[in-house]
Wavefront OBJ file of the C-alpha trace (Angstrom):
o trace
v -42.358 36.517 28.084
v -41.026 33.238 26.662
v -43.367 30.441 26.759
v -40.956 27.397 25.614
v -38.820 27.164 29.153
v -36.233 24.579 29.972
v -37.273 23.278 33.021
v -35.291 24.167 36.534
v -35.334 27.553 38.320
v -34.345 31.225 37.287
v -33.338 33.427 40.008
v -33.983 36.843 39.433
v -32.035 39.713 41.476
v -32.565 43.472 40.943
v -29.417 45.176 42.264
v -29.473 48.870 42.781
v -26.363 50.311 44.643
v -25.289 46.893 46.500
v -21.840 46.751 46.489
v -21.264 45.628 49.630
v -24.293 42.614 49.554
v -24.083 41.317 45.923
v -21.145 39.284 45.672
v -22.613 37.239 48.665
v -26.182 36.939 47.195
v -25.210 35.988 44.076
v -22.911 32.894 45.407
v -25.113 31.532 48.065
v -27.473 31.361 45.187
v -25.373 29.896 42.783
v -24.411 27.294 45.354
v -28.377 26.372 45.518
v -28.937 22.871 43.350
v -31.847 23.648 40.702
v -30.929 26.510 39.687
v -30.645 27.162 35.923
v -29.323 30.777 35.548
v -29.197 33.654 37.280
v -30.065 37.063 36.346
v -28.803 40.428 38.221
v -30.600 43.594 36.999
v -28.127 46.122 37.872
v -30.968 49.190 38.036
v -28.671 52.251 37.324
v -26.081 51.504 40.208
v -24.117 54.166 40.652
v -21.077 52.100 43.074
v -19.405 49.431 42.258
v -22.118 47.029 41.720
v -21.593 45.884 38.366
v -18.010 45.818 38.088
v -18.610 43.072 41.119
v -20.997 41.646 38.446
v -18.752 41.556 35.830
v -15.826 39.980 38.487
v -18.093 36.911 39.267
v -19.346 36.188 35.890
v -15.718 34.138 35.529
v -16.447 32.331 38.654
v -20.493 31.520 37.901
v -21.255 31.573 33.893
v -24.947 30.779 34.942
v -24.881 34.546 35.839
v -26.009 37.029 33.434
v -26.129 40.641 34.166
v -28.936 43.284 33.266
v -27.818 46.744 33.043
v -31.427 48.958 33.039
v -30.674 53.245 32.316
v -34.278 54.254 32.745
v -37.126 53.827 34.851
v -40.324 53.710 32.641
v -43.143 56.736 34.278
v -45.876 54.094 36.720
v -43.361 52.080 37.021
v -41.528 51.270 40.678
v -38.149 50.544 40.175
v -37.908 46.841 41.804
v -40.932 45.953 39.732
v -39.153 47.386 36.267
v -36.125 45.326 37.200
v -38.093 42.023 38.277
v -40.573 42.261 35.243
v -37.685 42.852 32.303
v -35.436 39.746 33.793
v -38.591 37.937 33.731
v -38.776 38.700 30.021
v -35.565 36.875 29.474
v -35.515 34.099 31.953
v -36.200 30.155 30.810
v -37.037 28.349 34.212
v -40.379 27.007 35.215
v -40.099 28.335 38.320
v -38.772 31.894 39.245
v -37.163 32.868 42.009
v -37.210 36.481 43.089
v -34.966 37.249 45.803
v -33.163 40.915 47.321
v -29.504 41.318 46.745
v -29.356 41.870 50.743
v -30.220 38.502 51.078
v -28.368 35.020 52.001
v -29.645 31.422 50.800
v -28.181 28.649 53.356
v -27.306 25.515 51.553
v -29.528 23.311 50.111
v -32.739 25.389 50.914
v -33.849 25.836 47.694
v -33.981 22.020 46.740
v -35.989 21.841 50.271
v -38.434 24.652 49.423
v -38.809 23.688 45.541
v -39.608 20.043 46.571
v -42.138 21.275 49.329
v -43.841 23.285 46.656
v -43.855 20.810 44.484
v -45.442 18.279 46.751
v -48.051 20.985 48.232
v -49.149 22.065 44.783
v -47.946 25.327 45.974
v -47.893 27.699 42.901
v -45.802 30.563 45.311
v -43.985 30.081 48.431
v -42.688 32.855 50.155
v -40.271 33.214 53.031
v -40.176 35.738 55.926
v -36.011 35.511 56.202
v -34.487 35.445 59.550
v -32.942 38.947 60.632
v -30.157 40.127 61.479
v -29.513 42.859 63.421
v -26.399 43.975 64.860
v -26.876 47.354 66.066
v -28.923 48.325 68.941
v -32.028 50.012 66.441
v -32.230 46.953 64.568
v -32.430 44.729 67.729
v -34.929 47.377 68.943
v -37.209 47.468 65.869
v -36.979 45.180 63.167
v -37.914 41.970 65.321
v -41.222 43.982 67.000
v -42.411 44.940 63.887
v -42.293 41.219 62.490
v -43.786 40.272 65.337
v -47.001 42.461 64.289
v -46.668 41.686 60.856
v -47.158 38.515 61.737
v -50.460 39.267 63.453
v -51.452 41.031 60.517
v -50.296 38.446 57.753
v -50.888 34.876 59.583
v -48.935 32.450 58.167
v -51.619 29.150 58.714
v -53.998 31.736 57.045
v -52.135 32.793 54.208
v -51.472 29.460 53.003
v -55.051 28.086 53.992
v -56.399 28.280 49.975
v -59.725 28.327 52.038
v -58.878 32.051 53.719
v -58.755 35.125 51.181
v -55.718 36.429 53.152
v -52.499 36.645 50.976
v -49.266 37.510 51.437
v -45.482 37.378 50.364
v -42.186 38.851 51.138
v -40.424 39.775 48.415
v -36.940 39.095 49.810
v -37.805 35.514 48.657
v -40.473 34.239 46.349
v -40.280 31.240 44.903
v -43.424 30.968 42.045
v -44.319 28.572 39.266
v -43.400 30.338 35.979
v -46.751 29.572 34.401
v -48.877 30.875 37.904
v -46.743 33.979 37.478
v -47.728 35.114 34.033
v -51.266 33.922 34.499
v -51.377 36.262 37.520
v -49.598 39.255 34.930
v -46.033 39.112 36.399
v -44.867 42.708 37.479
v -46.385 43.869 35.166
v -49.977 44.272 36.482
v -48.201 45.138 39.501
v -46.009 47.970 37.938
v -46.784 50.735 40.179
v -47.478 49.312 42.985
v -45.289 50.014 46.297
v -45.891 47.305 48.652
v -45.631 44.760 44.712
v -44.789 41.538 46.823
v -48.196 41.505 48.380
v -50.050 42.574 45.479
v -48.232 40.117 43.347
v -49.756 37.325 46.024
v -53.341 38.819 45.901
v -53.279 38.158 42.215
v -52.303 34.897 42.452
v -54.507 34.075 44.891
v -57.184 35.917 43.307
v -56.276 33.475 40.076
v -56.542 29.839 41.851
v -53.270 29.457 42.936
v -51.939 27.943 45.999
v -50.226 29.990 48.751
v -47.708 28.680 50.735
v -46.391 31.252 53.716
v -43.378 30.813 56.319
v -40.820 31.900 58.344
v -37.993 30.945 57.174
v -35.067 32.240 59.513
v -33.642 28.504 58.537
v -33.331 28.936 55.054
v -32.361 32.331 54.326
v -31.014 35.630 56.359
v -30.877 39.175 55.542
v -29.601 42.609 56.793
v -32.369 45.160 55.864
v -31.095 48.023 56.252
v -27.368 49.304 56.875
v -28.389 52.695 58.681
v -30.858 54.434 60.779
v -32.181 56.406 58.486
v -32.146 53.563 55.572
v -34.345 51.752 57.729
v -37.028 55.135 58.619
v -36.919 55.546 54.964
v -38.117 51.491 54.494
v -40.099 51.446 57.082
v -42.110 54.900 56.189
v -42.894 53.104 52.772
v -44.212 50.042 53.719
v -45.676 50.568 57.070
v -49.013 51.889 56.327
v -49.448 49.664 53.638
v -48.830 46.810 55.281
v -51.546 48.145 57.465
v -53.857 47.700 54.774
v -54.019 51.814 55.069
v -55.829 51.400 57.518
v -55.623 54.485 60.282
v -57.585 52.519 62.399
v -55.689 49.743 62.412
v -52.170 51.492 62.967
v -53.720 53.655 65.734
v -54.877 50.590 67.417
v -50.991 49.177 67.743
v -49.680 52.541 68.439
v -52.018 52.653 71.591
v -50.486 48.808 72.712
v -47.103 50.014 72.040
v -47.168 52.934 73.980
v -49.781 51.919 76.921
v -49.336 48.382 77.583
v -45.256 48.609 76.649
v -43.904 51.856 77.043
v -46.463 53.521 79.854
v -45.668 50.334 82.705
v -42.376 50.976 82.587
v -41.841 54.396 82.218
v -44.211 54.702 85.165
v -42.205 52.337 87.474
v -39.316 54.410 86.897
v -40.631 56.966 87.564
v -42.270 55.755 91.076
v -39.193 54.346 92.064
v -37.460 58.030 91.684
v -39.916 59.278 94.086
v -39.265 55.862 96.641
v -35.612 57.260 96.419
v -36.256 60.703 96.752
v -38.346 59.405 100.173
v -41.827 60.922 98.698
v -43.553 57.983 98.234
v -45.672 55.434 100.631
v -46.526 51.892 101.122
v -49.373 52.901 98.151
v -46.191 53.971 95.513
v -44.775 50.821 96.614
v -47.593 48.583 95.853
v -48.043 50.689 92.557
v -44.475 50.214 91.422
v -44.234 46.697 91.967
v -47.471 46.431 89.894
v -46.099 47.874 87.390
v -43.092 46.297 87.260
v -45.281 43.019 87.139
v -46.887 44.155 83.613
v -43.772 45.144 81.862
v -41.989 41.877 83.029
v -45.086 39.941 81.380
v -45.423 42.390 78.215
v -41.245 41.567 78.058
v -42.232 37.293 78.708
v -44.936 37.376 76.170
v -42.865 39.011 73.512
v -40.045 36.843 73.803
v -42.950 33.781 73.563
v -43.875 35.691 69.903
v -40.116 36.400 68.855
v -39.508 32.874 69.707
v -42.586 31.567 67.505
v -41.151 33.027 64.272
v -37.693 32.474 64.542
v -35.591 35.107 66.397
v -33.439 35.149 69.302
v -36.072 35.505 72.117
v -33.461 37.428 73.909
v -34.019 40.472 72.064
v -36.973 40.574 74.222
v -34.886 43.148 76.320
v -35.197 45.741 73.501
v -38.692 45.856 73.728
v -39.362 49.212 74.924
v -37.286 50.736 73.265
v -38.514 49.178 70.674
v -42.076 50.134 71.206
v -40.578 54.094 71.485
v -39.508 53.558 68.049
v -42.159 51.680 66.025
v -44.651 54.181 67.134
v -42.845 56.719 65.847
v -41.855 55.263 62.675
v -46.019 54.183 62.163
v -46.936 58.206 62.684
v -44.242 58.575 60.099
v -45.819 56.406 57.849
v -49.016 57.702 57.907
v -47.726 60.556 57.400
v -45.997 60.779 54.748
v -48.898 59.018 52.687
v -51.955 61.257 53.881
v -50.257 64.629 54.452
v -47.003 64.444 51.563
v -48.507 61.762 49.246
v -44.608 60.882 48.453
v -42.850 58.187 49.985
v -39.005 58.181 49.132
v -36.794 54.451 48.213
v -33.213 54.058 47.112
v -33.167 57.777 45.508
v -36.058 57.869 43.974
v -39.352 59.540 44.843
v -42.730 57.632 44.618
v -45.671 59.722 44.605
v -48.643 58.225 46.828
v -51.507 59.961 45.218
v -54.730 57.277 45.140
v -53.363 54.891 47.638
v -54.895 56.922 50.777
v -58.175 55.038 49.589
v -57.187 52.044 50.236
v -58.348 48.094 49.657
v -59.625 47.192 53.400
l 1 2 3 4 5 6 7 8 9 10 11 12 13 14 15 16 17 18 19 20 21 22 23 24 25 26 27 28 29 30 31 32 33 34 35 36 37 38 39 40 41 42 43 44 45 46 47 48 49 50 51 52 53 54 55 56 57 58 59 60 61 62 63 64 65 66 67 68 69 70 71 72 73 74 75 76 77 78 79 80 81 82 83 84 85 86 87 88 89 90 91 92 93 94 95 96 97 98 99 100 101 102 103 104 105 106 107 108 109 110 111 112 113 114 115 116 117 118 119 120 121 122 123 124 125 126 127 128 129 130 131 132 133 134 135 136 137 138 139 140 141 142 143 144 145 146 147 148 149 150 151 152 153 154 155 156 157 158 159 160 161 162 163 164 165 166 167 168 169 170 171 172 173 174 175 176 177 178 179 180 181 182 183 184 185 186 187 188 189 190 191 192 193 194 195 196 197 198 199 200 201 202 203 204 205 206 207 208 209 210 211 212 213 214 215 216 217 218 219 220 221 222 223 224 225 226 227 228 229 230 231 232 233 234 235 236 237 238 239 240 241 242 243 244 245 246 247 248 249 250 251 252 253 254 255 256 257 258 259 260 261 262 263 264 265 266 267 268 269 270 271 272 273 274 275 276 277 278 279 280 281 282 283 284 285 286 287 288 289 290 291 292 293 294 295 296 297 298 299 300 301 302 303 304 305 306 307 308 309 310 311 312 313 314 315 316 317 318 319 320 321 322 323 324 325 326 327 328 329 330 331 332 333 334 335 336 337 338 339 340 341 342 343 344 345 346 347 348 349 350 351 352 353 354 355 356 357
């Protein structure tokens, strides 16, 4: 790594197969004020990714492209990309960000001068969602919503709690704070790298700072069904901190307190219609319908709390079907196939079934 940097920030982008996000990464970043250069590692796309690349460079000649042919064997793919444009880059502060991502304007020059002023030496963003189709209204906002159980943000950034965190779809960390912590590097293999990159820096001193951040940048995760089983069986039980336990505990609230109630009051009201069922089904039925309606109020409370549309609330149990399913999936595939699979590659999960906590 270079240790005589010019000042301002690097943005670093691994690319693999984005044609149809990169163009609008890489401009919504090069709109941002602060930044010094930009650096897309195009990671063996096979589409039309870098010819995009090469398109822009005449519009933005602070971007300069990365074209990687090999993965190195431990390595994970984002963390090969991440760690060589490190390498190259001259900011004092890096920002790592996904190529399915959006930067509003002016929210870097917000969230450089917070960290600046907080002595923060990373700040990470949980981006606002979108989701446009019915399975990413369904599941992408309840799983945040756990997430953000399990990862608190006042805890994360409290240098007095061990908890650490970050989302890699935007990191923003002090250049000197990432090499003392060993970059991607020390990280190389690791799936879930965001989180481990924020333990180590942690771990070294620095200073956390967590958020959601649904005002400064957006994303799409995932443009299919499957894409998004596939993401979501690699992360999930890590996130989980591997823990069974843990996972088996949110699969029982999913399924009891927000599936059961209302699966039961339909069911009761089919018999009221049928004429089978008494002044008891009655009373049942309307209790039931009282739970769900409060399970459906107190989601919308958390959705609202981290910055989605507390509408979305409606999706809930279908959303609950889902993210149980996709949690036994998870599990899964790390203590029964030990391989998780991401963006065509194959990651073997031997050793992580251990766990950290």
């Amino acid at each position: 790594m270079k240790e005589n940097h010019g000042g301002g920030v690097t943005a670093i982008i691994p690319a693999r197969n984005e044609e149809a996000n990169i163009a609008r990464v890489v401009r919504s970043v090069a709109a941002q004020e602060g930044i010094r250069e930009i650096l897309v590692v195009d990671d063996q796309s096979q589409d039309r990714t870098g010819e995009i690349l090469e398109g822009l460079k005449a519009e933005i000649p602070r971007l300069r492209t990365i074209r990687i042919e090999g993965l190195p064997e431990g390595w994970t793919g984002k963390s090969h990309a991440v760690a060589t444009a490190a390498r190259m880059a001259s900011g004092d502060w890096l920002l790592l960000t996904d190529a399915d991502t959006e930067h509003q304007p002016g929210s870097l020059a917000v969230l450089l001068e917070r960290a600046r002023s907080e002595g923060a030496d990373l700040l990470s963003l949980s981006p606002g969602q979108r989701t446009p189709t019915w399975w990413e209204k369904a599941v992408i906002p309840l799983v945040y919503v756990h997430l953000a159980r399990l990862y608190r943000f006042e805890e994360v950034s409290d240098p007095r709690s061990p908890a650490a965190a970050a989302n890699g779809q935007y990191i923003l960390i002090r250049r000197e704070a990432y090499e003392r912590a060993g970059g991607h590097e020390a990280v190389r293999g690791e799936i879930l790298e965001d989180v481990a990159l924020a333990r180590r820096v942690k771990a070294a001193g620095g200073r956390l700072i967590f958020l959601p951040g649904a005002a400064w940048v957006q994303t799409r995760m995932y443009l299919s069904f499957s894409e998004m089983r596939r993401g979501w069986t690699k992360n999930l039980y890590l996130l989980y901190g591997m823990s069974v336990k843990k996972m088996l505990r949110t699969l029982a609230e999913l399924w009891v307190l927000d599936l059961l109630p209302t699966l039961a009051f339909l069911g009761l009201c089919a018999l009221l219609a049928l004429g089978r069922g008494g002044m008891g089904t009655t009373l049942a039925a309307l209790g039931l319908f009282s739970i769900a309606i409060l399970r459906q109020w107190t989601y919308s409370q958390a959705l609202s709390r981290i910055g989605f549309d507390p509408r979305l609330g409606n999706f809930q149990v279908l959303g609950a079907a889902l993210f149980g399913m996709l949690l036994l999936n998870s599990a899964r595939a790390y203590r029964l196939d030990r391989k998780v699979q991401w963006k065509g590659r194959e990651y073997s999960t031997q050793g992580t079934t251990k766990g950290t906590r």
